[in-house]
C-alpha positions in Angstrom: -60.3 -42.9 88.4 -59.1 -42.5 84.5 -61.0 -41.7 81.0 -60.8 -45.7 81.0 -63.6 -47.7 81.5 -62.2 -50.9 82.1 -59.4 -49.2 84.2 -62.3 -48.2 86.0 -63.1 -51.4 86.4 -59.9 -52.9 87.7 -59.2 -50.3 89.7 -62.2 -50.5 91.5 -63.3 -54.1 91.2 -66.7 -53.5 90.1 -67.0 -56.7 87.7 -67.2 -60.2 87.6 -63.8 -60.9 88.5 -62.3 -64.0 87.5 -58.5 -63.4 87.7 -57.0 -60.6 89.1 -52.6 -59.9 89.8 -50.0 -57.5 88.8 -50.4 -58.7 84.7 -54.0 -58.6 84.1 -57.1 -58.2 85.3 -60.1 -60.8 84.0 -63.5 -60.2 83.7 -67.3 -61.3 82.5 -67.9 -59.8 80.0 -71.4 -57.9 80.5 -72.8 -58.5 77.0 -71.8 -62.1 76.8 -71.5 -64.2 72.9 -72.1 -67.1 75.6 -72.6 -66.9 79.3 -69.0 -67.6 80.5 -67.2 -64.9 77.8 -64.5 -63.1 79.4 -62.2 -60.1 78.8 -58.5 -60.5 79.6 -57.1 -57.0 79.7 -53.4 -55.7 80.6 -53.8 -53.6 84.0 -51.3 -51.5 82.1 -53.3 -48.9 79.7 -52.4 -49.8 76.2 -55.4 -49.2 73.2 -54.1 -52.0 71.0 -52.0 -55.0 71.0 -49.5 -53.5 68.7 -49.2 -51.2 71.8 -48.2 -53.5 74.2 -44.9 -53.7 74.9 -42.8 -56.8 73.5 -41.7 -57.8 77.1 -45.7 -57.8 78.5 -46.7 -59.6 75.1 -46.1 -62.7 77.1 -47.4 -62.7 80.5 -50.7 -61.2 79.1 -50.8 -64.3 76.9 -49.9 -67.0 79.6 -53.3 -65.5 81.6 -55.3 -66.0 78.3 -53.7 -69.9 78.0 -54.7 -70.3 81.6 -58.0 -68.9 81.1 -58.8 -70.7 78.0 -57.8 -74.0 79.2 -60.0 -74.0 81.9 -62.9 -72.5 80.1 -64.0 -76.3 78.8 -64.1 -77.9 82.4 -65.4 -75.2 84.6 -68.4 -74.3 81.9 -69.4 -77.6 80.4 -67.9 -76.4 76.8 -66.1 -78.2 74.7 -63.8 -75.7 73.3 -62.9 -71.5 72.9 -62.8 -68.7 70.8 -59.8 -66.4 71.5 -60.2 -63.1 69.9 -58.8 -59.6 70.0 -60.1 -56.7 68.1 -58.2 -53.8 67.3 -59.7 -50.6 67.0 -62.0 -51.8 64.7 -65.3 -53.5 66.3 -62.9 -52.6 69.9 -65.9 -50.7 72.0 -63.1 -49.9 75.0 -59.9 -48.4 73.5 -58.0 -50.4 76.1 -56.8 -53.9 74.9 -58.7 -56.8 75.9 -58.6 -60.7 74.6 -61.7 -62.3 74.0 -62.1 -65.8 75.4 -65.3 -67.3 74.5 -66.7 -70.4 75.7 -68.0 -72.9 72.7 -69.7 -75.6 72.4 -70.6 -77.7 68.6 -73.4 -76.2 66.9 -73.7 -73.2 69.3 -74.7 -71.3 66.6 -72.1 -69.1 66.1 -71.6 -68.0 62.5 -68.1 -66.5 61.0 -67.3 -63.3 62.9 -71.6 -62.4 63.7 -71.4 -62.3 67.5 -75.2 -62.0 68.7 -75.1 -61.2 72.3 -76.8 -62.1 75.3 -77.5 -61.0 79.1 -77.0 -62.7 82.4 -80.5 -63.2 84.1 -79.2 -61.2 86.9 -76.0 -60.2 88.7 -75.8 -63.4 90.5 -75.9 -65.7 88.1 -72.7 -63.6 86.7 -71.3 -63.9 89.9 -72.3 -68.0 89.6 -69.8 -67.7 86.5 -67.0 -66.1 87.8 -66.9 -67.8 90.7 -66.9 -71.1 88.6 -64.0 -69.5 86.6 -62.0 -68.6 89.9 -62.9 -71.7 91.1 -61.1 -73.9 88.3 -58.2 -71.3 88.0 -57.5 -71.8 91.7 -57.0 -75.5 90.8 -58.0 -78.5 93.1 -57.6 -77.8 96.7 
């Protein structure tokens, strides 16, 4: 185990695991904007994109895409918010996209992100499992 939270986390498993390899490790977020918000993370530790190294910029990013194109289907949204906060508003010093599930007249204002909580641990679970499920692909 590190100083690192969501290390922590992928090192142990102990999330709602959506996507998991050698690039990233994909998560519920556990103070969801909307039910369905994840956090894409490098399994490397960097703080802050601008630490990431040019070569990993990419294959972070191509996890994000696949995320974020399946976010619509597999939630009943009609479109995403990609985010990434550095330092700033950042409540893990270890980067993480944001990649929040939208839907017309949601409410969300600007950059205002009113949280919310999963009824319990399995309805997360329902989420990420609905996530995996679409990231898998038909089959």
């Amino acid at each position: 185990m590190t100083d690192c939270l969501f290390c922590d986390l992928a090192e142990s498993g102990g999330a709602h695991v959506v996507l998991d390899d050698d690039v990233a490790f994909a998560f519920l977020d556990n103070r969801p904007v909307f039910k369905g918000h994840v956090l894409v993370m490098p399994r490397e530790h960097v703080e802050t994109l601008a630490d990431l190294p040019v070569d990993d910029v990419g294959p972070l990013f191509e996890r994000v895409q696949r995320i974020a194109a399946i976010v619509p289907a597999a939630l009943g949204a009609q479109g995403t918010f990609v985010a990434v906060n550095n330092k700033v508003s950042q409540s893990v010093p270890h980067l993480h996209v944001h990649v929040v599930p939208r839907t017309k007249g949601d409410g969300l204002r600007g950059f205002f992100w009113p949280r919310q909580k999963y009824a319990s641990d399995e309805e997360a679970e329902q989420y990420a499992a609905r996530l995996r499920d679409a990231l898998a692909g038909p089959g």
